[in-house]
C-alpha positions as CSV (number, residue, x, y, z in Angstrom):
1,X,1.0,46.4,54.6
2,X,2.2,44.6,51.2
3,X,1.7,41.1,50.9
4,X,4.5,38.8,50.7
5,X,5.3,36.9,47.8
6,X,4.6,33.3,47.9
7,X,8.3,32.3,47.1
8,X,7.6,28.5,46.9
9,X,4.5,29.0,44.1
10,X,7.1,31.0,42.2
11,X,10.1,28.8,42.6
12,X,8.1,25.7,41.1
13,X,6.4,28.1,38.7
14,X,10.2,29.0,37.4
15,X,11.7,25.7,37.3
16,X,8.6,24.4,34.9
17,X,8.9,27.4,32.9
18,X,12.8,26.2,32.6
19,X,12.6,22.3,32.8
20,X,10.0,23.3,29.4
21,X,12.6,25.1,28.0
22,X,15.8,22.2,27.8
23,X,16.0,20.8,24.6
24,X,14.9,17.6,23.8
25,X,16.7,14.5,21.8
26,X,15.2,14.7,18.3
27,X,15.4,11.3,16.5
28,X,16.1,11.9,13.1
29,X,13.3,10.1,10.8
30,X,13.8,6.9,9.3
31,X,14.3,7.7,5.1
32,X,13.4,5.7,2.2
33,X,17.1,4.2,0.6
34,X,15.3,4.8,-3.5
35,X,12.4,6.2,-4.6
36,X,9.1,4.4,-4.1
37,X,9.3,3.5,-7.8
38,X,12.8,2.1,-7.6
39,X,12.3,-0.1,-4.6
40,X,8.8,-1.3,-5.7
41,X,10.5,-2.8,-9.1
42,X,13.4,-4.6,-6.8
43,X,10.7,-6.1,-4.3
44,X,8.6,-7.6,-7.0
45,X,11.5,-9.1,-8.9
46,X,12.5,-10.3,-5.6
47,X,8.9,-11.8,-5.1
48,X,9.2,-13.2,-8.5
49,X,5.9,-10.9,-9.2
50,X,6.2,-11.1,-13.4
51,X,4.1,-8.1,-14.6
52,X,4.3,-4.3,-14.9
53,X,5.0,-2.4,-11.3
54,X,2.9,0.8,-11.8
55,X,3.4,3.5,-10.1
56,X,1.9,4.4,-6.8
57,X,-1.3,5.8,-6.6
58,X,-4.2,6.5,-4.1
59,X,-6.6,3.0,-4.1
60,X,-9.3,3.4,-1.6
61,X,-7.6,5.6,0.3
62,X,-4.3,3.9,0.3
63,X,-0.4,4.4,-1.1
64,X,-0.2,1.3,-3.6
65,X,2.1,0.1,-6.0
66,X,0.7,-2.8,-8.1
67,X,2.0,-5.2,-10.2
68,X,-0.3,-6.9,-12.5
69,X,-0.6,-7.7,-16.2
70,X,-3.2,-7.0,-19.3
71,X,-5.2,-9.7,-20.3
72,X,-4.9,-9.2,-23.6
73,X,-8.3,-11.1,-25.2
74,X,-10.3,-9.6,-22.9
75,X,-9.0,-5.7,-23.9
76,X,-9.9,-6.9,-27.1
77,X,-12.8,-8.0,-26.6
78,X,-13.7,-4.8,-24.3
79,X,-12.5,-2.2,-27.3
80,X,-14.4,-3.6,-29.4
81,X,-18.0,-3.3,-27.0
82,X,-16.7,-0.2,-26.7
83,X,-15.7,-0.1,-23.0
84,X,-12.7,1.1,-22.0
85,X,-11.7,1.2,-18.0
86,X,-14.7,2.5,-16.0
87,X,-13.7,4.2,-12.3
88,X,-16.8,5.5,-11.6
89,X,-17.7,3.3,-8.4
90,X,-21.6,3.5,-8.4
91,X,-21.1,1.6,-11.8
92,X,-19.3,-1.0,-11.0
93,X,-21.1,-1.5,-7.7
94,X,-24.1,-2.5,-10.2
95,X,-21.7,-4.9,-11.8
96,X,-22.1,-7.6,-9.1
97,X,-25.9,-7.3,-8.8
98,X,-27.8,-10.9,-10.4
99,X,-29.8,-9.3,-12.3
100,X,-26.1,-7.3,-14.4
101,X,-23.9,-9.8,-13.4
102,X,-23.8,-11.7,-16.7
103,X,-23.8,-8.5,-19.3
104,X,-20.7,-7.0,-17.0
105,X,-17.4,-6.3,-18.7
106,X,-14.9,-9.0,-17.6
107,X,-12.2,-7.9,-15.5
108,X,-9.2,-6.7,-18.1
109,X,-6.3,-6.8,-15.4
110,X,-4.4,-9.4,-14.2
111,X,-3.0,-8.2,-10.6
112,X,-0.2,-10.0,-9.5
113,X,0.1,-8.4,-6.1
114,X,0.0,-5.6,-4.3
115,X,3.2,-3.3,-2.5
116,X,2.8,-0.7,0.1
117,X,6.1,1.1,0.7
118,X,6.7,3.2,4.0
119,X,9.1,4.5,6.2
120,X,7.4,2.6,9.0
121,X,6.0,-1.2,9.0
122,X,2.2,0.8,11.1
123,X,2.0,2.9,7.6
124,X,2.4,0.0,4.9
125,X,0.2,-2.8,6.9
126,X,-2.7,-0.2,6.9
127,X,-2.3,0.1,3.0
128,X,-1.3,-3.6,2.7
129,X,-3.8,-5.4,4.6
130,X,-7.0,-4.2,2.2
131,X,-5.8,-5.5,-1.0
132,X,-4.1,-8.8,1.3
133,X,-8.3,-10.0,1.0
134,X,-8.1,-10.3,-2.5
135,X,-4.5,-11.8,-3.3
136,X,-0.5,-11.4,-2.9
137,X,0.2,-8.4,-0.8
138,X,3.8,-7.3,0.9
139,X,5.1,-4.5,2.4
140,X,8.6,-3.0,1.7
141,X,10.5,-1.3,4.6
142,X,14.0,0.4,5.0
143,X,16.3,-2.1,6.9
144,X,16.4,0.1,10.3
145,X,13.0,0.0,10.7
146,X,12.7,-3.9,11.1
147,X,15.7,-3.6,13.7
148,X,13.7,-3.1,16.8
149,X,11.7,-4.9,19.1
150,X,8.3,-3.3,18.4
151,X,8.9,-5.0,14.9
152,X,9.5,-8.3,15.8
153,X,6.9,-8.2,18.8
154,X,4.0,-6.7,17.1
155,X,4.9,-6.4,13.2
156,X,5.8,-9.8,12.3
157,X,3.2,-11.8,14.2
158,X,0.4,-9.6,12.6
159,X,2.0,-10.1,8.5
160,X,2.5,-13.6,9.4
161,X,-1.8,-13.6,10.3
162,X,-2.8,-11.7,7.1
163,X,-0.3,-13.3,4.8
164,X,1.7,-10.5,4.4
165,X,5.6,-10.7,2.8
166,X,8.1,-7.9,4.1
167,X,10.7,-7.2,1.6
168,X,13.3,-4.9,3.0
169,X,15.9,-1.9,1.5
170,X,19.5,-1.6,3.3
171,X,20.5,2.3,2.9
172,X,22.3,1.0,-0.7
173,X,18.9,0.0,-1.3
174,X,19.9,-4.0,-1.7
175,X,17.0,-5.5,-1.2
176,X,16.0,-8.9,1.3
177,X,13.1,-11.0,1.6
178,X,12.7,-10.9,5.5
179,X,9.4,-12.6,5.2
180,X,8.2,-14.9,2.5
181,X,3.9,-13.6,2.0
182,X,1.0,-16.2,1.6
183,X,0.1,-17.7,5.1
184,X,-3.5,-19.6,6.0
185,X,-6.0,-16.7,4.7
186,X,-8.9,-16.8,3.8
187,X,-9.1,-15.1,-0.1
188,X,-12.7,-13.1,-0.6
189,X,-14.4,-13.7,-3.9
190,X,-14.9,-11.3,-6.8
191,X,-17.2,-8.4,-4.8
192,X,-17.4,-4.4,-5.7
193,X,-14.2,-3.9,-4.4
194,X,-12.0,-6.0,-6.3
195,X,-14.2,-5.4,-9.6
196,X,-13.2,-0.9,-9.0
197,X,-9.7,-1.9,-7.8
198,X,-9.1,-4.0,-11.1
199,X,-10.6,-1.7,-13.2
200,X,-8.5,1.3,-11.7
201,X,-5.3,-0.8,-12.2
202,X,-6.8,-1.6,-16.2
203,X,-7.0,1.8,-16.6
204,X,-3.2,2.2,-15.2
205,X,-2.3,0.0,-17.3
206,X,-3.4,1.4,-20.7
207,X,-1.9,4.6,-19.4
208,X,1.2,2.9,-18.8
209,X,1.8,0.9,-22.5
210,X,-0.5,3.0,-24.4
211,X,-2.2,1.0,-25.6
212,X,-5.9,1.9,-27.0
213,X,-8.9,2.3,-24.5
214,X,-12.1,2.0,-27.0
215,X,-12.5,2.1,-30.6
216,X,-14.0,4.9,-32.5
């Protein structure tokens, strides 16, 4: 005798299968209004950052776009030693030991601050917030992505707590400070990091006005 189909099993089985299948509501992404270049030079001007916004590049594992400035003696001073920008971090490590401390090259950069830009606040605080240790940091954001709750619950309290500014880009990309940076933080001294991260941005920097790295 055949068994009968269990037609309960297979009724629940079916509607899954085609509750899976309904199409969901896609949220289109959030877009940049400029390039990152673009919005980084109208955030620092609106920060009243003076210096060169370099492009963005990887620091420590992090989108950046800094602003700083050459110190000008000290280059000199450096191309004639004969010591152009060094990246190599196991060197500079050595840099802060006592016993190299006082024949290490002095830092050749002047970084005004630091600017993560992102689609999303979550993305540019986790580039941000490193660099915030050592000196002016901000984040620049597209203006839809500060109009929601989970921005002013969770976003603004945690900039306001590392000192953060938020300059954000309307979709003409105008830009707005929506939150002025400094804030009670405590600024780390001169350590390995800071020595590699200014000696990266040097380096950026001679790439950037061409100017000469070392003497022959």
């Amino acid at each position: 005798m055949a068994a009968t189909p269990n037609m309960e099993s297979s009724t629940v089985a079916g509607g899954a299968k085609r509750s899976r299948s309904l199409p969901s509501r896609v949220v289109p992404p959030i877009e940049l209004p400029a390039s990152v270049g673009e919005l980084s030079r109208k955030a620092a001007a609106l920060l009243g950052w003076n210096g060169i916004v370099l492009p963005e590049t990887t620091v420590l594992g992090r989108k950046i776009c800094v602003v700083a400035r050459l110190r000008t003696d000290v280059h000199a001073e450096r191309i004639a030693m004969g010591m152009g920008p060094v990246i190599d971090r196991a060197t500079v490590d050595t840099w802060t030991w006592p016993e190299l401390a006082a024949t290490a090259p002095a830092p050749a950069a002047e970084i005004i601050g630091v600017l993560a830009v992102a689609r999303h606040w979550r993305t540019a605080m986790a580039s941000a917030v490193p660099f915030a240790r050592y000196g002016e940091a901000a984040m620049v954001l597209p203006s839809p992505a500060v109009l929601t709750e989970d921005y002013v619950g969770n976003c603004l309290p945690r900039a306001r707590a590392y000192g953060l500014g938020i300059v954000t880009a309307d979709p003409n990309a105008v830009a707005d400070l929506d939150l002025e940076g400094h804030g009670e933080r405590m600024i780390l001294d001169e350590d390995p990091v800071s020595r590699l991260v200014n000696e990266i941005v040097y380096d950026q920097l001679l790439r950037e006005t061409e100017l000469p790295a070392e003497v022959d």
